[in-house]
C-alpha positions in Angstrom: -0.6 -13.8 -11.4 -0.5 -15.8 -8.4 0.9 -13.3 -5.5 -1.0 -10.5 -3.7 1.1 -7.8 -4.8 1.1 -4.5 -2.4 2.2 -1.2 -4.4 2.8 1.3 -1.3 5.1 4.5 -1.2 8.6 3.2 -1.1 10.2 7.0 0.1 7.6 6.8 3.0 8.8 6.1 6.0 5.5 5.0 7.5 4.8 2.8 4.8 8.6 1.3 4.6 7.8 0.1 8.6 4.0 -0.9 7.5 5.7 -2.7 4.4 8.8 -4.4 6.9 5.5 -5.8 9.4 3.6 -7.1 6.6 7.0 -9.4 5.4 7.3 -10.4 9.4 3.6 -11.6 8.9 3.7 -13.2 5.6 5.6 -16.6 6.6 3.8 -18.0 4.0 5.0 -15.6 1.3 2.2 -14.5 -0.1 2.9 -11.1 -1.3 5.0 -9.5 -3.3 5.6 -5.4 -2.7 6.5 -2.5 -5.4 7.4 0.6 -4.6 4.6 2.7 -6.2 7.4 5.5 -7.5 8.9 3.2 -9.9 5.4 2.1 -12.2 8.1 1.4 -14.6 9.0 -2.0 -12.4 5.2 -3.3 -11.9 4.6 -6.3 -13.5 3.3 -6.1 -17.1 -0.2 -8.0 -16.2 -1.3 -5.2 -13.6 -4.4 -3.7 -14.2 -4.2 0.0 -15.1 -4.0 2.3 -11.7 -3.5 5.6 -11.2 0.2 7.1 -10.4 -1.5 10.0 -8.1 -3.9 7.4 -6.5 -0.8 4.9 -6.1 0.7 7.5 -3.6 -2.0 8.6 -1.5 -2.9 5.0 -0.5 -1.7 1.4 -0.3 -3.1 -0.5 -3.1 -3.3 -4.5 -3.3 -3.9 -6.6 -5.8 -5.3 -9.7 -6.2 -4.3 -12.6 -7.6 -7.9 -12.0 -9.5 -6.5 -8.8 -10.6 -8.8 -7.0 -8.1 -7.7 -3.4 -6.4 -8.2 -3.1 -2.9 -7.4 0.3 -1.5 -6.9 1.6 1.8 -9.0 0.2 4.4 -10.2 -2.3 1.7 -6.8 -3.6 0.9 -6.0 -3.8 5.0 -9.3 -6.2 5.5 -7.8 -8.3 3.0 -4.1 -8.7 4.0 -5.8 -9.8 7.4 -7.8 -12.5 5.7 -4.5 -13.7 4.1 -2.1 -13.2 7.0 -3.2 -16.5 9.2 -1.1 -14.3 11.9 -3.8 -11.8 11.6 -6.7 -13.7 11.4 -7.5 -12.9 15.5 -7.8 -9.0 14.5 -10.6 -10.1 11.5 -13.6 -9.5 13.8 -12.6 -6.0 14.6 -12.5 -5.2 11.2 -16.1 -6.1 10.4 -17.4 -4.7 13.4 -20.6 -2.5 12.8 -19.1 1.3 11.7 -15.6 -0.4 10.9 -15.6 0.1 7.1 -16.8 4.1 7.6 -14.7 4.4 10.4 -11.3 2.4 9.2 -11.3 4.1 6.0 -11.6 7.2 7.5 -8.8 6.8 9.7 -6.5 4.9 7.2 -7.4 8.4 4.9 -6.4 10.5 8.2 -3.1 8.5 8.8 -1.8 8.4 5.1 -2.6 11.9 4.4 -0.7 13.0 7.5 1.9 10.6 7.1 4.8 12.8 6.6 4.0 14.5 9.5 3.8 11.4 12.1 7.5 10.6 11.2 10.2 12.0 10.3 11.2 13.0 6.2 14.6 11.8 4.8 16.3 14.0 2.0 13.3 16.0 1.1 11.8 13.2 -0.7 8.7 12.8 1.2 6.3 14.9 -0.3 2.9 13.8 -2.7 2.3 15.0 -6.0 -0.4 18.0 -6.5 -4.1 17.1 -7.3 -4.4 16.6 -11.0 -0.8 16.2 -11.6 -0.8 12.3 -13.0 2.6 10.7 -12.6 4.5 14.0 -11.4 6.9 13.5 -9.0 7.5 9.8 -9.9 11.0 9.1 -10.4 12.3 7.7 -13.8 14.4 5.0 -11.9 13.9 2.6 -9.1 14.1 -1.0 -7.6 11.4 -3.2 -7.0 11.7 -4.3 -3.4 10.2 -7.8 -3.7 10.0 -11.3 -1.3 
């Protein structure tokens, strides 16, 4: 593996816009993004995550096959984006891990309700319920 691959929720509009910035940063083309409905479409050599997990926050992956979620996974976009580099201080600030977690948590659980829903599809999958709601069918939306 020699991408950063970011798995976010593809029927999310929030994360679609996060997802379209994120390829506006990456001039390099570093990263590679699946749409976390369709685990059928990962690559093979990804470790094993969980579908529910997948849905309630970003997840990257390494090209070391490490899992960076959340606030995690934002810290290191930014060290890989040379386009964010400037915001990397704010991110290590004293409090930032606590605090950035907690309010990437706050956003994503809300997320639905900070924009608007297309066709019903924008809803998460109960607590405990591994892999329901995620389609059978899908595309990849890779760069």
């Amino acid at each position: 593996m020699s991408q950063t691959r970011v798995l976010f929720d593809g029927t999310c509009p929030l994360c679609q816009f996060s997802v379209r910035q994120l390829r506006t940063l990456d001039w390099m083309r570093r990263l590679e993004y699946f749409d976390a409905r369709h685990p059928e479409l990962f690559p093979a050599d990804l470790p094993p995550l969980d579908p529910v997990r997948l849905l309630e926050e970003m997840h990257v992956v390494t090209p070391t096959r490490q899992v960076l979620v959340g606030f995690r996974g934002v810290r290191y976009l930014a060290w890989h984006l040379p386009l964010l580099w400037a915001i990397l201080p704010l991110l290590y600030l004293p409090g930032a891990g606590t605090l950035g977690q907690w309010l990437y948590l706050k956003v994503a659980r809300n997320r639905y309700n900070l924009v608007p829903c297309k066709d019903g599809v924008c809803s998460l999958p109960k607590q405990g319920t591994p892999g329901q709601g995620l389609p059978q069918a899908g595309t990849v939306t890779k760069e």
